[in-house]
MITILUM-338248 format. One record per residue: x, y, z of N, C-alpha, C in turn; residue in three letters. Coordinates in steps of 0.05 Angstrom, whole numbers, plus 32768, in hexadecimal, padded with zeros to 4 digits. Each point is the difference from the previous one (the first is absolute). Layout:
% residues N
XYZXYZXYZALA/...
//
This chain:
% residues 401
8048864B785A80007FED801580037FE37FF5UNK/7FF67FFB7FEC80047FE37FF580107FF77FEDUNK/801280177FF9801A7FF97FF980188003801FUNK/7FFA80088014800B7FF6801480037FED800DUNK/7FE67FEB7FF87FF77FEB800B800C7FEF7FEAUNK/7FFE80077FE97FFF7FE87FEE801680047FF6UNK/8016800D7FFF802680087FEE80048005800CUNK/80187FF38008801E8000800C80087FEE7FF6UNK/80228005800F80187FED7FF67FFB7FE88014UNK/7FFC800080127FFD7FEB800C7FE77FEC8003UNK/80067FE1800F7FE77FEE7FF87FEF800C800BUNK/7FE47FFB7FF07FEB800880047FED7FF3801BUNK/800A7FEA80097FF97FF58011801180148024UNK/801C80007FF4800F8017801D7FEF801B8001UNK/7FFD80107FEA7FF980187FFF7FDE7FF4800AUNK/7FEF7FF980007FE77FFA800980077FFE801BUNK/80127FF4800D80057FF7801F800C80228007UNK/800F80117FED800C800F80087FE18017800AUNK/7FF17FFD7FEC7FE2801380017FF77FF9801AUNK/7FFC7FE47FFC7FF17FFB801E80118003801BUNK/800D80057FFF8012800A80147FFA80198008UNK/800A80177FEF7FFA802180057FDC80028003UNK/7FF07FED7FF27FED800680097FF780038018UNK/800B7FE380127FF67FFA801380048011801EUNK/801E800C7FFD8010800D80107FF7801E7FFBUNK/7FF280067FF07FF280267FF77FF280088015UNK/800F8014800E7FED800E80177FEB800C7FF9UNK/7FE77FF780037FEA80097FFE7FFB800D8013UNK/8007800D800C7FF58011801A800680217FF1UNK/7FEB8010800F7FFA801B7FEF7FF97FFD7FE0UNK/7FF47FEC7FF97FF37FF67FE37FE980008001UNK/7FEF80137FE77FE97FF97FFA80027FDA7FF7UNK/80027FF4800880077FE87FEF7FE77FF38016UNK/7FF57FEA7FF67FEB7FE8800880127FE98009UNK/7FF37FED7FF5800D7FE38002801A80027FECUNK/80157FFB7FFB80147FFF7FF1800A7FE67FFBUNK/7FF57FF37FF180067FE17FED801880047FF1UNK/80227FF58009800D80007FEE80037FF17FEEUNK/7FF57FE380017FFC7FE97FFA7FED80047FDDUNK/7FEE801180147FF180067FE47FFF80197FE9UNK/80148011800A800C800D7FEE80197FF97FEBUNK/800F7FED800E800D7FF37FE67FF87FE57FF6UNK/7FE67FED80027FF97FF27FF37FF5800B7FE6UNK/7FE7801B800D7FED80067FEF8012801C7FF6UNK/80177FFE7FFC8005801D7FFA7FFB80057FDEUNK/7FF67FF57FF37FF380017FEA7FE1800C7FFAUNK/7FF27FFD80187FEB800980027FF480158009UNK/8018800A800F7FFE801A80137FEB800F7FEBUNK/7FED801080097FF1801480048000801D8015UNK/7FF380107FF38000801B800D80018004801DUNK/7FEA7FF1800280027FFA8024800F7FF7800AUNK/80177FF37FF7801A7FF98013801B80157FFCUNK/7FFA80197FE68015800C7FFC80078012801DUNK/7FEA8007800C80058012801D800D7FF6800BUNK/7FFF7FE77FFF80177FE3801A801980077FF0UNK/80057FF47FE580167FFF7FF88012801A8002UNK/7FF180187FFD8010801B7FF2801180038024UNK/7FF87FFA8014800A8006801B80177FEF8006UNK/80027FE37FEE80157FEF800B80167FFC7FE3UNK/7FF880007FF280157FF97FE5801B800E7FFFUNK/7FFD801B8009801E8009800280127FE88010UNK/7FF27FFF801B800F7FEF800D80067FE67FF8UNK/7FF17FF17FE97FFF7FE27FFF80107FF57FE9UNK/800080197FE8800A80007FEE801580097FFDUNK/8012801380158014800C7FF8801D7FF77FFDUNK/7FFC7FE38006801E7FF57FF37FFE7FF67FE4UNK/7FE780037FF97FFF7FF37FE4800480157FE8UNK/7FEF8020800E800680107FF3801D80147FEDUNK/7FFB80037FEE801C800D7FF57FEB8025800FUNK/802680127FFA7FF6801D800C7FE0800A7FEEUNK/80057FFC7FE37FE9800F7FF87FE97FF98011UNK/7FF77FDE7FFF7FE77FF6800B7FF8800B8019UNK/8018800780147FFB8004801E8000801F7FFBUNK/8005800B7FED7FF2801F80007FE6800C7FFCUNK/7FF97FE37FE67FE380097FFE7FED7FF28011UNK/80077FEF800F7FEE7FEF801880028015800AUNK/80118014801180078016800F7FE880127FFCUNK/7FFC80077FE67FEE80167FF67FE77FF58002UNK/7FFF7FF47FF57FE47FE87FFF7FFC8005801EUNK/800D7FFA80167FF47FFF80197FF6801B8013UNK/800F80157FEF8000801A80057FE6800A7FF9UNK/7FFA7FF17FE97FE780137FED7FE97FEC800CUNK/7FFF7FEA80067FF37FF980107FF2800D801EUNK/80108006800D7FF5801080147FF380177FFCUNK/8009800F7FEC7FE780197FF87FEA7FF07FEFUNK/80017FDD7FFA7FE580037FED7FF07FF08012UNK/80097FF780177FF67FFA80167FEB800D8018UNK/8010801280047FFC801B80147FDA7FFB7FFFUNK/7FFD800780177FD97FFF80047FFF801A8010UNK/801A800B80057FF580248011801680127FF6UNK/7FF280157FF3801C80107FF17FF9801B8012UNK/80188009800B7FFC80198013800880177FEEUNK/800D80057FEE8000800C7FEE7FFA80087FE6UNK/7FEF7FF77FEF7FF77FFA7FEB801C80027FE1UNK/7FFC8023800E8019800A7FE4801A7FF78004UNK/800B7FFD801980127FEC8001800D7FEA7FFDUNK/7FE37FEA800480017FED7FFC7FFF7FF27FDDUNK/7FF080177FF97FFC7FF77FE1801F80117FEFUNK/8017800F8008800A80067FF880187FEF7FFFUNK/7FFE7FF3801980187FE780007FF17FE57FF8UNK/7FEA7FFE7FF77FF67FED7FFF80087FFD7FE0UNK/800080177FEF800280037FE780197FFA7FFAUNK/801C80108011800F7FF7800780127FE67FF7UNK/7FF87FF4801580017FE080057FEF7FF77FE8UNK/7FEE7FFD7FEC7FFE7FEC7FF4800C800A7FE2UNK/800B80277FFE80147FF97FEC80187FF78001UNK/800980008016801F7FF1800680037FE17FF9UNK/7FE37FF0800A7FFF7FE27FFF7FF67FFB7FDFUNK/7FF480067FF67FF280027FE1802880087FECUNK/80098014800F801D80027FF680177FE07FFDUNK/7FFF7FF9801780037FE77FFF7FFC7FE97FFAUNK/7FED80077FFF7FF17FE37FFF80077FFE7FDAUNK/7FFB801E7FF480077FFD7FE2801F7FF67FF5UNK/800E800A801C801E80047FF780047FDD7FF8UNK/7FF27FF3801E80097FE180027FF57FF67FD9UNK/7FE57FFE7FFA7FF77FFA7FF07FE280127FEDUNK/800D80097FF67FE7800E7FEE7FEB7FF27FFEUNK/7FF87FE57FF87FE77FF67FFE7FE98000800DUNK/800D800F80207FDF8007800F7FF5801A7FF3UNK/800E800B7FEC7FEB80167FFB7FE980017FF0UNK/7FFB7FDF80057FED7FF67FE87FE37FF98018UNK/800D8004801D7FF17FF480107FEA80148011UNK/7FE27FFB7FF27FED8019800880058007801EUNK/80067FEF80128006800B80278017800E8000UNK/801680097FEB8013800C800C7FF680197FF7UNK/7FF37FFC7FEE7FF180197FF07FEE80188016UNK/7FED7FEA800A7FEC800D80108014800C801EUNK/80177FED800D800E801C8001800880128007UNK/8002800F7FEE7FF980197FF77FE880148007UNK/7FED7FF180027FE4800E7FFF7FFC8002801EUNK/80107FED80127FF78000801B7FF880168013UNK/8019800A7FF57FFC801F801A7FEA800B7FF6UNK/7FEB80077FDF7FF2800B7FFE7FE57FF28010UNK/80007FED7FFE7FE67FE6800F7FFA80098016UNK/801F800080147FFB7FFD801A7FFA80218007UNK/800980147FF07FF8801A80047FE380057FFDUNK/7FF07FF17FF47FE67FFF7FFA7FF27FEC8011UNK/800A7FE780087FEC7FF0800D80137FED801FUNK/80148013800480037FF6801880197FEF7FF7UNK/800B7FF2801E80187FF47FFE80027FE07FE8UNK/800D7FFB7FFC7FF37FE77FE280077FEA8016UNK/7FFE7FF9801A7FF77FE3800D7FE77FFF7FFEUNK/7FEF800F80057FE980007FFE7FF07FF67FEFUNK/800E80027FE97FF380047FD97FF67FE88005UNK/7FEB7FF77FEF7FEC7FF47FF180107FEC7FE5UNK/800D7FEF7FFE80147FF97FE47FE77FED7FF3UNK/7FE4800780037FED7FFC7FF07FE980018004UNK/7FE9800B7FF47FE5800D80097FFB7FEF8010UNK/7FF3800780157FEC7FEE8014800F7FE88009UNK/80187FFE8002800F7FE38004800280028021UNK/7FFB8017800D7FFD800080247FDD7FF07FFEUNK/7FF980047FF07FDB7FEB7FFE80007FEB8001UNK/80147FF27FFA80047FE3800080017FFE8018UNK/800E7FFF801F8004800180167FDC7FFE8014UNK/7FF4801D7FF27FE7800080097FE87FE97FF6UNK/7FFF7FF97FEE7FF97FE87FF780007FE57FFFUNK/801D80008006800D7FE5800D7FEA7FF88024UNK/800B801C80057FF27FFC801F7FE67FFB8011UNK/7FF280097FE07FE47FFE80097FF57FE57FEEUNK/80147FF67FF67FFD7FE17FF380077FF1801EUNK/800E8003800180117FE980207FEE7FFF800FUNK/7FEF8010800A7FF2800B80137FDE7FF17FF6UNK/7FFC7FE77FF77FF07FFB7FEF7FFD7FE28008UNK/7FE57FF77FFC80007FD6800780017FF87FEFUNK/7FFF800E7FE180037FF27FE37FE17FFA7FF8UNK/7FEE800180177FE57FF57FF67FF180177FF0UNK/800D801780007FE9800F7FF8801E80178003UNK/801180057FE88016801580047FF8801B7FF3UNK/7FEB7FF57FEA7FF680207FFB7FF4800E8015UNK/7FEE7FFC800D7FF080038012801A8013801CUNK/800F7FF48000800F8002801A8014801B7FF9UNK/80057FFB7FE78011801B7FF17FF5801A8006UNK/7FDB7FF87FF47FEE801F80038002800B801FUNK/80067FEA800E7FF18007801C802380128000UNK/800F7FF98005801A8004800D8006801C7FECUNK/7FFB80057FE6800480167FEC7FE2801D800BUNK/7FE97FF8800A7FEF800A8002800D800A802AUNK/800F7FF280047FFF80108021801D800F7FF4UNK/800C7FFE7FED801C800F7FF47FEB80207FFAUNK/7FEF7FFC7FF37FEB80117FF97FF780178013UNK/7FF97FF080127FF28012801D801F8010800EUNK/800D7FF27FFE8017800B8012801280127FF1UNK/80037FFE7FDE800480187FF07FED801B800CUNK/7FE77FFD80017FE780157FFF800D800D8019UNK/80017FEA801880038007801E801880198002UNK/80187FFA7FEE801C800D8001800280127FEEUNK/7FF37FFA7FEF7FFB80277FEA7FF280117FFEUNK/7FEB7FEF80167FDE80198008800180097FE4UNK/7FFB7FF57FF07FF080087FEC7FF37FEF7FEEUNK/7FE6800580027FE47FFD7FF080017FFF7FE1UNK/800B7FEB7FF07FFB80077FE07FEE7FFC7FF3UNK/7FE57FF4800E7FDD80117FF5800080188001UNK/7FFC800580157FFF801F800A801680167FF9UNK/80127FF77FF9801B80197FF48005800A8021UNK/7FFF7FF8800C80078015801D80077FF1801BUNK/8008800C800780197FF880207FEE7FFC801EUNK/7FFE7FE880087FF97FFA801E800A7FF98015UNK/7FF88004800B80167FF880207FEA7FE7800FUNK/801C7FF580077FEC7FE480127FF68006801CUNK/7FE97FF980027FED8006801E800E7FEF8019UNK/80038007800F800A7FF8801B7FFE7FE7800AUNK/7FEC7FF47FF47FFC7FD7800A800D7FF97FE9UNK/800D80077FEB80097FEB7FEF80278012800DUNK/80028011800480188003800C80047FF58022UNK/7FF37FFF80087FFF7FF680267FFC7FDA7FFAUNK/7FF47FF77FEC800D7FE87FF7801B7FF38008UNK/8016800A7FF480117FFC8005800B80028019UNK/7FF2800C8016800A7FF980187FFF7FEB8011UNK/7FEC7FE67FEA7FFA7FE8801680177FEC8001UNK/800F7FF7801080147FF17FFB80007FE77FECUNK/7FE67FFA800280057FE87FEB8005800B7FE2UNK/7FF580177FF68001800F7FE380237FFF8003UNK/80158011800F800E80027FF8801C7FF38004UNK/7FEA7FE0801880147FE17FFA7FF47FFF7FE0UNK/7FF07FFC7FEE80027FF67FE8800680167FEDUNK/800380128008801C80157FE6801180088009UNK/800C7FE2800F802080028003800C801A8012UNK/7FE8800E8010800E8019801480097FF9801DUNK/80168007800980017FF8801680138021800EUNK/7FEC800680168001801A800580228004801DUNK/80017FDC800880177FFC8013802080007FEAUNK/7FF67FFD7FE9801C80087FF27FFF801B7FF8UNK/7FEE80057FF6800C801B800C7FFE8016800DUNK/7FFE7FFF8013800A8012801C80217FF48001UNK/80087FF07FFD800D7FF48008801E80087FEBUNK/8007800B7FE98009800B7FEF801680188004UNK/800E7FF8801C800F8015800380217FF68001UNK/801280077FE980157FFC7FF6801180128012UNK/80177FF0800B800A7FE97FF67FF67FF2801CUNK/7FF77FE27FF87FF07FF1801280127FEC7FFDUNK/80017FEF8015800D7FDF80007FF97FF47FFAUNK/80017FE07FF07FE87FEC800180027FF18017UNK/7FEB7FEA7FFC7FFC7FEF801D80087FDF7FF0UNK/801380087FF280087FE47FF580177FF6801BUNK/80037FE87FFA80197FF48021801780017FF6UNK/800F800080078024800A7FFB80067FDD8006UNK/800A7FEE7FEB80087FF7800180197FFB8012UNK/80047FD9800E8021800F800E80157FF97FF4UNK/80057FF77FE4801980097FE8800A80197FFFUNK/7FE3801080057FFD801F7FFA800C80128010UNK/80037FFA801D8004800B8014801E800A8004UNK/8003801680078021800E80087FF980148017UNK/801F7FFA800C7FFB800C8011800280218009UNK/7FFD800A80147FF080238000801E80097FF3UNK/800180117FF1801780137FF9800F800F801DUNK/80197FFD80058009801480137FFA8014800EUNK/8008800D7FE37FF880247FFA7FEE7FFF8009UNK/7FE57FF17FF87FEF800280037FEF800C8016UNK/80107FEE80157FF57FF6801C80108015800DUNK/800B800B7FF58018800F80137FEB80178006UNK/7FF980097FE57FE5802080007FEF7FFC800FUNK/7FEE7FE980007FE77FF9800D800A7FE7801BUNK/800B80078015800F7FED800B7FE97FF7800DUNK/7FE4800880097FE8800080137FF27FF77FF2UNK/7FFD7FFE7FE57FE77FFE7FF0800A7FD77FF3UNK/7FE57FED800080037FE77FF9800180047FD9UNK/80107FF87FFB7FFF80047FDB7FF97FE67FFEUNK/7FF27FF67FE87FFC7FED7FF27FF77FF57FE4UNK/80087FF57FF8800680017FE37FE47FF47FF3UNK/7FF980057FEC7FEA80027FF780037FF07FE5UNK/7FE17FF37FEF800F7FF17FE9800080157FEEUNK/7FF380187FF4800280097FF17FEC80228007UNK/8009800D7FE47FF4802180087FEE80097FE7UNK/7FEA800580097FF0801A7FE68001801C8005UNK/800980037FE7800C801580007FE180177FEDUNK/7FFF7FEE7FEE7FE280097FF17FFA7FE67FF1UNK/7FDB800B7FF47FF77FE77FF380177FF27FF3UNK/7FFE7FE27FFE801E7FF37FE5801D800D800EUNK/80067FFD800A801880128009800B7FF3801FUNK/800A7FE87FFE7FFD7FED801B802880068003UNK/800A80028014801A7FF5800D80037FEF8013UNK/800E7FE97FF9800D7FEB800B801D80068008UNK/800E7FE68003801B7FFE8008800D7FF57FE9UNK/801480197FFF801180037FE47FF3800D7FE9UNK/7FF1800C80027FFF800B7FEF800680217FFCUNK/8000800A7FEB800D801D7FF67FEC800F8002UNK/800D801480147FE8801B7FFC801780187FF8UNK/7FE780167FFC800F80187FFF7FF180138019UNK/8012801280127FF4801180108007801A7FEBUNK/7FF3801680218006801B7FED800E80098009UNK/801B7FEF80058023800F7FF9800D7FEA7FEBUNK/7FEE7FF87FEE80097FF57FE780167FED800DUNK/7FFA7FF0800B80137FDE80097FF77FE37FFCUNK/800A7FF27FF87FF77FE87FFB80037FF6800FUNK/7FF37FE7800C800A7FF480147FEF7FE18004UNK/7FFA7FF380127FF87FED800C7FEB8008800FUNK/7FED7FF87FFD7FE580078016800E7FE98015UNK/7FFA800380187FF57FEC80177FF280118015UNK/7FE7800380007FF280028014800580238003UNK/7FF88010800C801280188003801980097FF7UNK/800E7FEF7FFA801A80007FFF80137FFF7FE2UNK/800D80157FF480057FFD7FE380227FF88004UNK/80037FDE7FF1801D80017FF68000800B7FEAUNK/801B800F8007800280107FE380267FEE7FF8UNK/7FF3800E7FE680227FE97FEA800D802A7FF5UNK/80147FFC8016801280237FF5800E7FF27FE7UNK/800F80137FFA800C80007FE480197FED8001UNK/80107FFE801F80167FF180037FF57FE88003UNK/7FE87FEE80007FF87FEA7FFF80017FFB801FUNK/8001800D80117FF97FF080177FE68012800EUNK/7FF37FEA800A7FEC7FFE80068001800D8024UNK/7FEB80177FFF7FF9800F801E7FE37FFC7FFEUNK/7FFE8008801E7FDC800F80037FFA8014800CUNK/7FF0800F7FF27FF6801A80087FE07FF08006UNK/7FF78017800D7FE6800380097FF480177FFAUNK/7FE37FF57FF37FEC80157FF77FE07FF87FFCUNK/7FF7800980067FDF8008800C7FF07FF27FE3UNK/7FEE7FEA80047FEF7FF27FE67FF880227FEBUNK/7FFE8015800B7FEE800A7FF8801680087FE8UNK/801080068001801580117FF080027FE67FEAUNK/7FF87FE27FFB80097FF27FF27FEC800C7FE8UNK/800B80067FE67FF5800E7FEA7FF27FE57FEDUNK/80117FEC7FFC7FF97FEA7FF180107FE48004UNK/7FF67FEC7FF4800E7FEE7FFD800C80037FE2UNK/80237FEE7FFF800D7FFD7FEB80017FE77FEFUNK/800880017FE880047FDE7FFC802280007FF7UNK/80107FFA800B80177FF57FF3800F7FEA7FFBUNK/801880007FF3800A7FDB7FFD801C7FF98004UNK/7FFE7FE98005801D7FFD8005800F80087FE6UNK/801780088001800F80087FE680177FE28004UNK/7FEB7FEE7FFB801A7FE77FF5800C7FFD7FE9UNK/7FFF80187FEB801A80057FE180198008801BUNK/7FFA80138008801B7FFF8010800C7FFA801DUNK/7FE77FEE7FFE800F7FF1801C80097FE47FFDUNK/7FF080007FE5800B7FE17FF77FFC7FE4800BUNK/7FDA800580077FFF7FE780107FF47FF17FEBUNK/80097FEF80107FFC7FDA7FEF7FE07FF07FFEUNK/7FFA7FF77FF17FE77FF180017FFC7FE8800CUNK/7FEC7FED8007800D7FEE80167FDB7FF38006UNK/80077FE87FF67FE07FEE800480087FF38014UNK/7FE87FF6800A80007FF9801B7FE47FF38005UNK/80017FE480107FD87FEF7FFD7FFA8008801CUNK/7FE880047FF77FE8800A801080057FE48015UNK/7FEF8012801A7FFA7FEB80127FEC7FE57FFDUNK/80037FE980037FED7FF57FF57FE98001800DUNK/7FEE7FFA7FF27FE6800C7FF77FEE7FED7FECUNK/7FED7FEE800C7FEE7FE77FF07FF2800F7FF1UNK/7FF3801B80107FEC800E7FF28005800F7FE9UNK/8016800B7FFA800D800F7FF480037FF47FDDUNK/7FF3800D7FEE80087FED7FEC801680117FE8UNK/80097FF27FEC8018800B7FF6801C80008004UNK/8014800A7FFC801E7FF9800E800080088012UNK/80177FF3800D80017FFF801B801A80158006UNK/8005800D7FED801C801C7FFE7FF180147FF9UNK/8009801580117FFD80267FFD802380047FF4UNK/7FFA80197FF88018800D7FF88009801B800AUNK/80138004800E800E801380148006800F7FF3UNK/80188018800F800E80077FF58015800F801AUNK/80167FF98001801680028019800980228003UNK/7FF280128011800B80167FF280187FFF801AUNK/801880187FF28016800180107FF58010800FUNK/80208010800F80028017801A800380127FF2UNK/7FFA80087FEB8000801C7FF17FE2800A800BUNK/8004801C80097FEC8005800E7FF780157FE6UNK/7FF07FF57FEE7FFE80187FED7FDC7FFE7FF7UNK/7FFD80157FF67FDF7FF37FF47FFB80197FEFUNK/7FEB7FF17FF27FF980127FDF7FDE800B8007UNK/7FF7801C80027FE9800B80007FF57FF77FE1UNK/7FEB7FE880097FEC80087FE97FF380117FF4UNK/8004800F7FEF7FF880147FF27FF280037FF4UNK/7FF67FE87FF67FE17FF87FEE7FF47FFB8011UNK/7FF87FF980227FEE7FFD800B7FEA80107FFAUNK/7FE37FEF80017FEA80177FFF7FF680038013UNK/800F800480157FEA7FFD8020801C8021800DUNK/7FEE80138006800C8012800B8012800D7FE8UNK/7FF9800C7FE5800580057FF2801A80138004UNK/7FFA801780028002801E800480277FF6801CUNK/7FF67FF0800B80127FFE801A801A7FF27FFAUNK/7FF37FEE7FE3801E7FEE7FF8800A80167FEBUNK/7FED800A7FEE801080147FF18010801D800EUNK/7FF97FFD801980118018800A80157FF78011UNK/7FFF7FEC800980197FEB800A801B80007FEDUNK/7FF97FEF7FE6800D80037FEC800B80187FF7UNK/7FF2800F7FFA8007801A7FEC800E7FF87FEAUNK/7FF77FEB7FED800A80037FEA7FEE800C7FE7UNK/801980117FF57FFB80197FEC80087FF07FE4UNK/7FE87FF87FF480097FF87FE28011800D7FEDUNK/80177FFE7FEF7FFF80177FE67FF380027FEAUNK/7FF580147FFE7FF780077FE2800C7FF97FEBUNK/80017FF47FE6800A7FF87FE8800E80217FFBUNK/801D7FF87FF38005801F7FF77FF97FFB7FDDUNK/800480117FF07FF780007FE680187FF47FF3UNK/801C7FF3800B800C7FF67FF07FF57FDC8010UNK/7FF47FFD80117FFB7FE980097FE17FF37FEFUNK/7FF080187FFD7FEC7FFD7FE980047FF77FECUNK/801680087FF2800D7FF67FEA80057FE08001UNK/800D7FF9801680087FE580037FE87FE98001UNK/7FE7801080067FF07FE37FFA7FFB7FF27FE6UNK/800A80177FE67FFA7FEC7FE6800F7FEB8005UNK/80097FF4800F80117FEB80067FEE7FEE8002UNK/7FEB800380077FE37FEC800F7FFB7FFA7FE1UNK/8001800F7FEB7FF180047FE5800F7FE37FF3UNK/802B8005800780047FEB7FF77FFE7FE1800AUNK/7FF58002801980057FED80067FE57FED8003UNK/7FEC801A7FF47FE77FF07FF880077FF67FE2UNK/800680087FE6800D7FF27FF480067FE87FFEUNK/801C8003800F800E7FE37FFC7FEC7FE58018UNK/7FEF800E80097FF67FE6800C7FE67FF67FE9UNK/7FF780167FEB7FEF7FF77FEC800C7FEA7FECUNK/8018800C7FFB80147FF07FEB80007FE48010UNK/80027FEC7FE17FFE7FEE800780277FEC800CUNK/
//
């Protein structure tokens, strides 16, 4: 990533405008993604850390790929591939999953040598290797621990915050000592005694007084209320607003339709307007309200109709501007006293090419983009094995002076 940021042929000042551009324009919708700072991924792109590699590994194909030569955009390819299995937090198959998981990281470890031999000096490409044995023993590796007791820091922090500073030892015991009682409470078990108890009926009927479970965060009207797919009660803007579909009205000629701002479909799992779902006759399309535009293969745009319930997931895809060939294009913000900084955003003009690229590294709905796709890696043949001592020379001549 920071030789993407930092080499190219062109000024370093255009290519920075060129970043902040694709950043800004990256459909984040169907993204595990948070807040997305593009601003501050190419200032600080020197600093990047672990915690922002989840952000980056989802958007770099897209941001980087005019800078890329074929090798680079093969192994970003793989890299994003092997990502999703080292990602994954629910494996429905175990032996499956660890067989392509093994898979995938000798194909990318192949490459990655071919480009340059010198990572094999590097203990993470090493470990690896070892993954599938880890996660066969202790579960999926999102989970993992990348150092003793480093989830302790979090619990510690909290019962510091939680403190007037006048007396923080004091406040630690108390808040570590009710951590104490409520371990005992949830494992019924006694470690004086070596032996197993059950809690008596007033410390369980406790929890039925409303005020106990306003202060541990329970609230018993959300959930009853938990039945997917539900609408929200957000307001439909009137930018937002279009009018009833034909078709639509034609089926239900008696019935009042009205458009809604958005759909839950499940927890994290929200549809708006414009965005990509998949049903279960495998179609892409346009959510609005009930109603799926779908994009056929001839590029023109119909609507079918189909029932919230059949919507399987949301998608993330992108404009494919390599071949539609749209233009970049700054443009100043409205003015704004409050607003501090420049007074220009940076666009990007897409054409009438009705085309778009399935994110494939998305980590949100795993299983649904990889079966969208269906892409089938190849295996290295044994005369392609051969070809990575190439990596050998080309670690070499970058030692030579």
């Amino acid at each position: 990533m920071r030789k993407g940021v930092k080499s190219s042929g062109i000024r370093r000042k255009e290519k920075k405008t060129q970043h902040l551009t694709v950043l800004s324009i990256f459909n984040k919708e169907s993204l595990d993604l948070a807040e997305l700072n593009g601003k501050y991924f190419v200032k600080h792109f020197k600093s990047l850390v672990g915690k922002h590699f989840k952000k980056a590994i989802q958007m770099i194909p897209f941001i980087f790929y005019q800078f890329m030569d074929s090798a680079e955009r093969e192994l970003w390819s793989l890299l994003c591939h092997l990502a999703l299995y080292v990602y994954q937090t629910s494996i429905l198959n175990l032996e499956d999953y660890l067989k392509e998981l093994s898979q995938k990281i000798d194909i990318f470890l192949h490459h990655v040598i071919k480009m340059s031999a010198k990572w094999v000096n590097k203990p993470k490409f090493h470990m690896l290797i070892h993954l599938p044995h880890s996660i066969r023993r202790f579960g999926p590796a999102y989970l993992f621990a990348t150092e003793k007791f480093e989830s302790y820091n979090s619990i510690l922090q909290k019962a510091s915050v939680h403190s007037n500073r006048h007396r923080p030892g004091r406040d630690l015991a108390i808040n570590f000592s009710n951590y104490e009682c409520m371990q005992a409470v949830l494992t019924l078990y006694n470690n004086d005694t070596k032996s197993y108890f059950q809690t008596s009926s007033n410390i369980t009927d406790m929890f039925q007084a409303p005020i106990i479970q306003h202060s541990m965060g329970y609230n018993e009207d959300i959930y009853t209320l938990k039945i997917y797919p539900q609408k929200t009660h957000k307001k439909l803007d009137s930018a937002s607003k279009l009018p009833t579909p034909k078709k639509l009205q034609e089926i239900y000629p008696t019935k009042k339709i009205k458009q809604i701002h958005s759909l839950i479909i499940e927890p994290k799992n929200t549809i708006k307007r414009k965005t990509f779902v998949q049903v279960s006759f495998l179609i892409i399309g346009f959510c609005l309200s009930t109603s799926i535009y779908i994009l056929s293969h001839d590029a023109i745009c119909k609507i079918e109709i189909t029932h919230a319930k059949y919507i399987k997931t949301t998608l993330n895809l992108q404009n494919n501007c390599h071949e539609g060939q749209c233009q970049n294009k700054m443009s100043k913000k409205n003015a704004d006293h409050n607003h501090e900084g420049p007074q220009v955003e940076y666009l990007i003009e897409h054409t009438q090419l009705n085309s778009y690229i399935l994110n494939t590294a998305s980590f949100h709905s795993t299983c649904q983009h990889c079966e969208m796709a269906n892409i089938i890696t190849p295996y290295p043949t044994a005369e392609e094995r051969i070809s990575a001592v190439d990596g050998a020379q080309k670690w070499k001549a970058e030692m030579d002076p």
